[in-house]
C-alpha positions in Angstrom: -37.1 -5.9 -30.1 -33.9 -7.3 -31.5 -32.8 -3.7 -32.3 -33.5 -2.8 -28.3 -31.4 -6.0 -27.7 -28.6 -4.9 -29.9 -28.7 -1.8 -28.7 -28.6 -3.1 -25.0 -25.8 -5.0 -25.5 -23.6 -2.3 -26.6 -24.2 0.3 -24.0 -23.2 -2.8 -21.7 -20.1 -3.4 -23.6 -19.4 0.0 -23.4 -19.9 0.0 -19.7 -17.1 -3.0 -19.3 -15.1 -1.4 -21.3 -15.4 1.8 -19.4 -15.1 0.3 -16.0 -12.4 -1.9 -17.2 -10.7 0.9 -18.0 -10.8 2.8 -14.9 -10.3 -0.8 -13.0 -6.6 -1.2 -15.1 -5.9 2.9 -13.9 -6.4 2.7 -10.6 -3.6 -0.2 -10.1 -0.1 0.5 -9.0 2.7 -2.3 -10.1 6.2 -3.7 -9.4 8.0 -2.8 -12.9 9.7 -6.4 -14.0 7.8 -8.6 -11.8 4.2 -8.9 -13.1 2.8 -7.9 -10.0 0.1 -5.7 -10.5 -2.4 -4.7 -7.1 -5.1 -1.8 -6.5 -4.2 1.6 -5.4 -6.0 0.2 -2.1 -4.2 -2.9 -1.8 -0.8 -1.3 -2.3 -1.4 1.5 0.2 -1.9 -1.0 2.5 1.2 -3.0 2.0 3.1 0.5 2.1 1.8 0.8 5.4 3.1 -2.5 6.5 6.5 -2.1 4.9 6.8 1.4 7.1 5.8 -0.3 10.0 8.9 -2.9 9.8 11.7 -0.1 8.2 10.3 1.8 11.7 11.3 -1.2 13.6 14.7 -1.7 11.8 13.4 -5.2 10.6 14.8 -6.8 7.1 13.2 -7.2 3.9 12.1 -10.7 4.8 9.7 -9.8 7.8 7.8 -7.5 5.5 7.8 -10.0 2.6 6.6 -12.1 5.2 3.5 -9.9 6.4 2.3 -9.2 2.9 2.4 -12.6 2.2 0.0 -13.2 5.4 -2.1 -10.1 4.7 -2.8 -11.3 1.1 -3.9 -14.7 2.1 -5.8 -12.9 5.2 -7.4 -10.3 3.6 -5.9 -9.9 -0.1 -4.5 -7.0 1.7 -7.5 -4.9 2.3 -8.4 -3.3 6.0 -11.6 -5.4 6.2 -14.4 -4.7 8.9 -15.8 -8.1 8.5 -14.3 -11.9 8.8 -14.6 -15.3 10.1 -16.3 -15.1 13.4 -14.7 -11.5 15.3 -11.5 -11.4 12.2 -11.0 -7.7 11.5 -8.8 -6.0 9.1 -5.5 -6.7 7.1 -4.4 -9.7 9.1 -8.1 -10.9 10.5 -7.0 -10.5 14.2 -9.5 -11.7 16.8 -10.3 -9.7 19.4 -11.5 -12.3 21.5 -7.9 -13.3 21.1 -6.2 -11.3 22.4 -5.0 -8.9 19.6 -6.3 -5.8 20.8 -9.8 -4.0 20.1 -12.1 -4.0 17.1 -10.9 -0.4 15.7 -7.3 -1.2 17.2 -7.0 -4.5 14.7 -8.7 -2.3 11.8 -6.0 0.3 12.4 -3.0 -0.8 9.7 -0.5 0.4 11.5 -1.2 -1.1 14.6 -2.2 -4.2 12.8 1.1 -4.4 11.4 3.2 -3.7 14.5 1.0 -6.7 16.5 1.7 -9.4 13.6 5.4 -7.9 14.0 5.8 -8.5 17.8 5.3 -12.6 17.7 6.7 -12.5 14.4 10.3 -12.0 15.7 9.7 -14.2 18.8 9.5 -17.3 16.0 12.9 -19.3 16.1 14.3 -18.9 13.1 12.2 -17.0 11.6 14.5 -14.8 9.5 15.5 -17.9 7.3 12.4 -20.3 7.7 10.0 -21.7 5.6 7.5 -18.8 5.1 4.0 -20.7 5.9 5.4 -22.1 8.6 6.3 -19.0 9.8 3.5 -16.9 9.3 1.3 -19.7 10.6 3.3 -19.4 14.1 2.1 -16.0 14.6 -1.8 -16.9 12.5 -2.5 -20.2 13.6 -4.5 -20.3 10.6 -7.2 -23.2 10.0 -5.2 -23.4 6.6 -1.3 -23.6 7.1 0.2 -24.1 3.8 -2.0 -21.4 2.4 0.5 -18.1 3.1 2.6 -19.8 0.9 1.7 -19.6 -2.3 1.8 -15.6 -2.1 5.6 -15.3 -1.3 6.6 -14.5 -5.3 4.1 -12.0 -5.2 4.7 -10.6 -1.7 8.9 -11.1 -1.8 8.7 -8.8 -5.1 6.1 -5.8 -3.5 8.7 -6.0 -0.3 11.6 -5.5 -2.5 10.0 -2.4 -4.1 9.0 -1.0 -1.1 12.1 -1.1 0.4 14.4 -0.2 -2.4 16.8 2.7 -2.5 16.6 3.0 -6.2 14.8 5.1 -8.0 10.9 4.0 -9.1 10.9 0.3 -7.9 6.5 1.5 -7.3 4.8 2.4 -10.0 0.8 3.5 -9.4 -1.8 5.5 -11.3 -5.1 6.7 -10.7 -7.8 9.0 -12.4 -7.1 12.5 -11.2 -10.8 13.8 -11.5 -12.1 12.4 -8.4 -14.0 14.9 -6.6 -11.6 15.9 -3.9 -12.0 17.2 -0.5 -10.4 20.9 -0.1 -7.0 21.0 0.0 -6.4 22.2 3.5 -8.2 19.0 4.7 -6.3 16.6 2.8 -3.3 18.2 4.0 -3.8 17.8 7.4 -4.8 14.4 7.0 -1.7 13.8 5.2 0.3 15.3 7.4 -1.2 13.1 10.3 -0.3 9.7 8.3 3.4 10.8 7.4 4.3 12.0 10.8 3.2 8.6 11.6 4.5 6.5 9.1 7.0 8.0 7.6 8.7 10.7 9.6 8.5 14.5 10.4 6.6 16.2 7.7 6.3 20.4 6.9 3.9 22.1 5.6 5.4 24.8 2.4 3.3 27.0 0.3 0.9 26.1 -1.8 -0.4 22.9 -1.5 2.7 21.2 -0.2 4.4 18.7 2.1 8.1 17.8 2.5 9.6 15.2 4.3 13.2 15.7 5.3 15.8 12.7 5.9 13.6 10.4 3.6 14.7 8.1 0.7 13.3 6.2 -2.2 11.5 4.0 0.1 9.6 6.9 1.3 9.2 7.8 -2.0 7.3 5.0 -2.4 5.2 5.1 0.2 4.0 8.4 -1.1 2.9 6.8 -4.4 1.0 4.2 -3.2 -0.7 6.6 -0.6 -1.3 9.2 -3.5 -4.6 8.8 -4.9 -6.0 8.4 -1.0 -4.7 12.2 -0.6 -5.5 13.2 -3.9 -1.5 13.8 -4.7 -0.6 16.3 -7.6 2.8 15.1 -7.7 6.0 13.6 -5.9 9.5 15.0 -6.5 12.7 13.3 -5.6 16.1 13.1 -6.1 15.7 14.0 -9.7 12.5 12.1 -10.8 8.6 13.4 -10.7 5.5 11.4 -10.3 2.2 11.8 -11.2 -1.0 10.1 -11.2 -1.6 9.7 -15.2 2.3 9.7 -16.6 4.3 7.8 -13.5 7.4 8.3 -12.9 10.1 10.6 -15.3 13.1 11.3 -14.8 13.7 15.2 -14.0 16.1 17.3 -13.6 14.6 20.4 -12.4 13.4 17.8 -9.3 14.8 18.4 -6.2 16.8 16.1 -4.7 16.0 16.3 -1.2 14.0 16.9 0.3 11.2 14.7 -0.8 8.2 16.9 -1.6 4.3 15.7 -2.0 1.9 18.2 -4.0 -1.7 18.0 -3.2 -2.5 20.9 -6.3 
């Protein structure tokens, strides 16, 4: 008995230890910061960060929405909530904000948080819980504000014109859907959140006239696509080594390998 017991107990510690492992992999972070957030979680905030550089909106509006989504949500697209609350920023729609697979659409999430957002006096320089509960009207007011550290420093990455402010991996043995699907899904979500894509031999899409934000956006969306690779401006991702600096990289445009 206490030899089934022992032996129990290490097959479950090597369980934690195995799901731990994949847990700590499947994490992108904000190198410097501390912050560290799931492949899914980051995607998400991508998302919301395109949404505002679409818009032409600062730094501060998406620092801002993250902070809301994380308090919301912990930035995942949720189909479930207090009473009708769907997705990133639980948005009713009994309230107004637009059908149930509108609000659980990210990118239309993010533009309807944005639209009253900008209507808030002052918002630009404001206390951030009082301005994220302007556009909420949250049963918990001060709560968006412990998450502005946290969201300020994601923002700042996901903005940035430097060189590997994102950082993400992921295990690249997934099964994987065919590479001509994932393509054209990708190249339905860049055209829309990032800007015109093209589709080049084997197994890859460009994006012309992007930058390191873009960049960015590409990492955290990788392991959704199943990306290969990013190249830019002299640096290579990829999903078990992150970002090195490389030479034979192309500078522009920015290219995402799906093999």
């Amino acid at each position: 008995m206490l030899i089934a017991v022992l032996i129990g107990a290490v097959g479950l510690a090597r369980q934690h230890r195995e799901e731990t492992a994949q847990t700590m992999t499947n994490q992108c972070t904000v190198p410097g910061s501390g912050v560290t957030l799931t492949t899914e979680q980051t995607a998400n905030a991508a998302t919301i960060a395109a949404v505002a550089r679409a818009r032409g909106l600062p730094v501060r509006a998406t620092t801002i929405a993250l902070a809301t989504a994380q308090q919301e949500s912990r930035l995942r697209n949720l189909d479930y909530g207090d009473r009708d609350s769907l997705g990133l920023f639980q948005q009713r729609p009994s309230q107004g904000w637009g059908t149930p697979e509108e609000v659980q659409d990210p990118v239309y999430s993010a533009r309807a948080f944005f639209d009253p957002l900008v209507e808030v006096p002052g918002w630009e320089t404001g206390r951030l819980t009082e301005v994220a509960q302007a556009v909420q009207r949250s049963g918990f007011p001060e709560a968006y504000q412990q998450w502005e550290p946290m969201a300020a420093a994601l923002a700042g990455a996901l903005h940035a014109t430097t060189p590997a402010a994102l950082n993400c991996g992921f295990d690249p043995a997934a099964d994987l859907a065919p590479v001509a699907e994932r393509t054209a899904a990708l190249v339905a979500v860049v055209r829309r959140e990032t800007g015109p894509p093209t589709v080049e031999p084997d197994g890859v899409v460009s994006v012309a006239d992007a930058g390191w934000p873009e960049a960015s956006w590409a990492v955290a969306h990788a392991e959704r696509f199943g990306l290969a690779a990013v190249s830019f401006d002299g640096w290579r991702w990829t999903p078990t080594g992150g970002w090195e600096s490389s030479p034979a990289a192309l500078a522009r445009p920015l290219q995402l390998r799906l093999t």
